[in-house]
N, C-alpha and C positions, 0 to 999 in steps of 0.2 A: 499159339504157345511159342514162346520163344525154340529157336534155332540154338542147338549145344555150339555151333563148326568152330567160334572162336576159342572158348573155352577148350575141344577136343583138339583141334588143328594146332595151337599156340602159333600164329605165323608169323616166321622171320621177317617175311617183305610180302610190303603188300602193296596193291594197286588199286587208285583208284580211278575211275572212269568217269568223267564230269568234263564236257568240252562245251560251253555254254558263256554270256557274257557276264558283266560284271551284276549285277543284280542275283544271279541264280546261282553265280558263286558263293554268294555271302550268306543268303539261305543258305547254304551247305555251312557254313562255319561250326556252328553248332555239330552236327553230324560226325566233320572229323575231329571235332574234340571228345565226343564222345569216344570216337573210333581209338585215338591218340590214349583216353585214361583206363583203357579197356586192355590196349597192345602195348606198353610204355615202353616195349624194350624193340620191336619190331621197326623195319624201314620201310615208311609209306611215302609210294610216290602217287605224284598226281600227274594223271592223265588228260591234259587240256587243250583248249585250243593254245595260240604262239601265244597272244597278250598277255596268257595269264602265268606265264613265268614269272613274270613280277607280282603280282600275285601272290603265288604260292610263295615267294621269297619273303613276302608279308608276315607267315606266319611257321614258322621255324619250329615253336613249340607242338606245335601240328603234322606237319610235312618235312621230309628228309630231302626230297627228288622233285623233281618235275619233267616230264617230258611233253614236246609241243605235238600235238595231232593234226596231220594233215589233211583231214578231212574225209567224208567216206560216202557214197550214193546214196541219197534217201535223206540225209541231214544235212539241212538247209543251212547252217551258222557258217559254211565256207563251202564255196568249191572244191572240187576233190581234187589231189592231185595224184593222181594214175603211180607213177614213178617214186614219188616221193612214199607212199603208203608201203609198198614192196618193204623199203627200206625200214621203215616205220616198223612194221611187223616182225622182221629179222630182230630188230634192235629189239621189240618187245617180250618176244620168244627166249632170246640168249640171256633176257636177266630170270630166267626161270624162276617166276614170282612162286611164293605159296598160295597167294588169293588173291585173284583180282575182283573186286564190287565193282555193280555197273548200278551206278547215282544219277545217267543220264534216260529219263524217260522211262516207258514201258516197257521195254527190253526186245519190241518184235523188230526192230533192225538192228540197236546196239547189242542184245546177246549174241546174236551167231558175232558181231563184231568182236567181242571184248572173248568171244572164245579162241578168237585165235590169236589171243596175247599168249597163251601154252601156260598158262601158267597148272600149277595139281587141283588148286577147286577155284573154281566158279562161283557166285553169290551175287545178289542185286535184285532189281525190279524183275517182275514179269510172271509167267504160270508158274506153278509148282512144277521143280523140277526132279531129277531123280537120281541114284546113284549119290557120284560126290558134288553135285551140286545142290544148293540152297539158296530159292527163290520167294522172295514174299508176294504175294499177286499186287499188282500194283494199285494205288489208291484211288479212288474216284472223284474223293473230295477230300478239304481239309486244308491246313495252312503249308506251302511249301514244307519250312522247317521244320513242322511235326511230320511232314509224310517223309522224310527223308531220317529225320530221328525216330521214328515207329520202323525204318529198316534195320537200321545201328540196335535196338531193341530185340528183334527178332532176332539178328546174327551172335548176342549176344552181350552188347556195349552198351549198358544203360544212359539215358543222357545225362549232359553234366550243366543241366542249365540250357534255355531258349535264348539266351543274347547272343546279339550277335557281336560281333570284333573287327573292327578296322584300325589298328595300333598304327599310329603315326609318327613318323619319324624327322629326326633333324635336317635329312634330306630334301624332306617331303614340304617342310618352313624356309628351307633356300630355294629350293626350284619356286614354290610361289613368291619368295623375293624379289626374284631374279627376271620373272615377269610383270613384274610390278602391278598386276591387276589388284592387287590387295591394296597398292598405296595408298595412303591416309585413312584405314579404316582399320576403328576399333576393336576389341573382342567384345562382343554383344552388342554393338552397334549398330545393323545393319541386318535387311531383310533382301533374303537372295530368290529370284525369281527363275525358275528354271524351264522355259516352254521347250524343250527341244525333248526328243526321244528316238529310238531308230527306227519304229514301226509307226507311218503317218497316222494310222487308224486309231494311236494312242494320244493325236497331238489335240489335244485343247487351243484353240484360234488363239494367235497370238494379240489380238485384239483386247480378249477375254484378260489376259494374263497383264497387257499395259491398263484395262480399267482398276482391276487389283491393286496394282501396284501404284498408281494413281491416291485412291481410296485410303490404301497404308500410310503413304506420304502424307496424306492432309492429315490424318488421325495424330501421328505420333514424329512426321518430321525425320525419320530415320531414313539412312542413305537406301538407295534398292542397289541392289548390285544384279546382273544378269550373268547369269552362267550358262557355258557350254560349252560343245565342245569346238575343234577347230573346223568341224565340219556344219555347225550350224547357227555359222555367223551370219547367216541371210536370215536365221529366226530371230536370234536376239535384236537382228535391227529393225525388222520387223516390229519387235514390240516396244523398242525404244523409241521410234519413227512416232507410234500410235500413243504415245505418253505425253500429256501434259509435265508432269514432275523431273527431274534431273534423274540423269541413273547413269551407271556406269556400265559399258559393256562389258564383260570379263571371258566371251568366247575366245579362248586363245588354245594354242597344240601343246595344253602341258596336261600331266600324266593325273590318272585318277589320284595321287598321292597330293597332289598339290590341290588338287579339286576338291578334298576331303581337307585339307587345311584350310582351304576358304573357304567349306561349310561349318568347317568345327569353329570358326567366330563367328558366325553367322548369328540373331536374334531367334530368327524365323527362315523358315523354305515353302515357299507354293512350287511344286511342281507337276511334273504328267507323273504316270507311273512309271516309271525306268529307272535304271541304276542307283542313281541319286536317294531316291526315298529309301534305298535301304541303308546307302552311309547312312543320310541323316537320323537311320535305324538305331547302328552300331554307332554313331558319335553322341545321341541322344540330344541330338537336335530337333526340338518341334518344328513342324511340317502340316504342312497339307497337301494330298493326295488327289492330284484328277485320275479316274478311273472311266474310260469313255470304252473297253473293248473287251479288257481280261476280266477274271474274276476279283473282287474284292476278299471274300472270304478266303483266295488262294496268296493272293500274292501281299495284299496290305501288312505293314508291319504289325506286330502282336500286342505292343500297346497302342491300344485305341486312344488313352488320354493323352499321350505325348505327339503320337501321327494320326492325325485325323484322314481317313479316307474321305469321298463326295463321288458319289454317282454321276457324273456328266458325259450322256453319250449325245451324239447327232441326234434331232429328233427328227428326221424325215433322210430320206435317203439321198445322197448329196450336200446333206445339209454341213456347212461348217462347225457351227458351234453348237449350244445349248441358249437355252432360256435363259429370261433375267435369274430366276428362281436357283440357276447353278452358281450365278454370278451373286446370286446373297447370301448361298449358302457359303460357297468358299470364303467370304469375306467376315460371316458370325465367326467361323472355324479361324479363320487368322488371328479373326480380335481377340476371341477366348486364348489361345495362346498368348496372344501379347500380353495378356493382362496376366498371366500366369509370372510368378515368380520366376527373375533369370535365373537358371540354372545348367551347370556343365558337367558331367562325370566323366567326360569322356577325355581324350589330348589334350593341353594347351591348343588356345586359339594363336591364330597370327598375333605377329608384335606390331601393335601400333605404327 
């Protein structure tokens, strides 16, 4: 049964707790938009790691604040820093919040954390709590952004819709100018292949990903483009190395904002699961999803016709890749897209 606290509370300023990368942030979109048509007059800040200041600045109609997290014992996304937290927690305490939600996990490290923001109630994952706080027990299964919109539910905040949001900007079309990885290619022109992810046990051989992208080339002759980030320009040449067909490399140190500009012209995306497949989420860009570690039913995007997931884990221990059998399926799931109607609801694509 739902939770009265937002309803009873009405609260001025609120917190939210979410220090996590860019994929797990986006699942949250939905969440704070629910939270946002629920509280419309209220100041929500987010509570994140540093990256996602830009971020949060993404989405205004959302979020008022941000503040960076420097990390805390027990959570893995950064090293803690000892001194910097002290500081952290003063500055959290003195904006004497009405409520801070804790959106980050099952709450057995982050609640006692996010208790000592000071703020008057408490709310988020974890046991039932008591007094003035309000706790949903945490979910065991189901899609990120529903388990995160079934807490916004309970608090009070019905959701406003499962899409997700990556609004893109005029900045975001120069900085990918400015790198010129875009030059010479169309808006719907072109098929982006993306092997890289930050967790190895997610990465699909990049072998795997140059026979694909191979395959697409002889089918249909569209340019591939390879994305990533600037940390994983030993993967992209990897699979450029391993390609018969022309390709572009496109790993270079420019910002998720331009990286979502060179997805939003994109045709198509094969990638791992990581950040990426949920822009290609919220730009509504067709994709295909290697899935070699996490759950699918958790993390995949919620249209299945637009993002195809694929099961491809190691099959032996030690083993690199998959069977041919991952390598046909990913390639049915491409084609069926390609042959699908171009279409964009999402930003303008790059300029030609």
């Amino acid at each position: 049964m739902p939770h009265p606290l937002l309803e009873v509370l009405q609260p001025r300023t609120i917190v939210v707790f979410r220090a996590l990368q860019l994929g797990d942030m986006l699942c949250a979109v939905p969440a704070l938009r629910a939270l946002r048509a629920a509280c419309p007059h209220a100041h929500i800040t987010l509570v994140g790691l540093p990256w996602a200041a830009a971020f949060a600045a993404r989405y205004p109609r959302h979020l008022d604040d941000f503040v960076a997290f420097p990390g805390f014992p027990g959570l893995p996304e950064q090293p803690p820093d000892s001194a910097a937290l002290s500081e952290f927690l003063d500055g959290m305490r003195a904006r004497r919040a009405d409520l801070a939600i804790q959106m980050h996990g099952n709450g057995t490290i982050t609640n006692p954390l996010v208790a000592q923001f000071g703020a008057r109630f408490n709310a988020g994952f974890g046991a039932p709590g008591s007094g003035d706080r309000a706790f949903l027990p945490y979910p065991d299964d189901g899609a990120e952004i529903r388990r995160l919109l079934a807490l916004m539910r309970f608090l009070g905040a019905p959701p406003v819709g499962e899409h997700l949001e990556f609004p893109l900007t005029a900045a975001d079309h120069a900085e990918l100018a400015a790198s010129s990885v875009a030059e010479g290619l169309r808006p719907d022109g072109y098929v982006c292949l993306h092997a890289g992810a930050r967790a190895a046990e997610r990465r699909w051989p990049p072998e795997r990903f140059a026979a694909v992208g191979d395959a697409l080339h002889d089918d249909c002759g569209l340019p591939l483009v390879l994305t990533g980030s600037q940390y994983e320009t030993s993967i992209t040449a990897a699979v450029k190395a391993a390609m018969r067909a022309p390709a572009i490399d496109a790993a270079a140190p420019i910002s998720a904002g331009a990286l979502a500009a060179l997805l939003g012209g994109a045709r198509l995306l094969v990638c791992n699961d990581t950040g990426v497949a949920h822009l290609a989420a919220a730009l509504k860009l067709p994709c295909v999803i290697l899935f070699r570690a996490s759950e699918i039913a958790r993390w995949a995007p919620l249209d299945r016709a637009l993002h195809r997931p694929v099961w491809a884990p190691a099959r032996d221990r030690g083993a690199q890749g998959g069977g041919d059998e991952d390598l046909s399926e990913v390639l049915a799931q491409a084609r069926a897209l390609l042959a699908m109607p171009a279409y964009r609801a999402a930003a303008p694509a790059p300029a030609p």
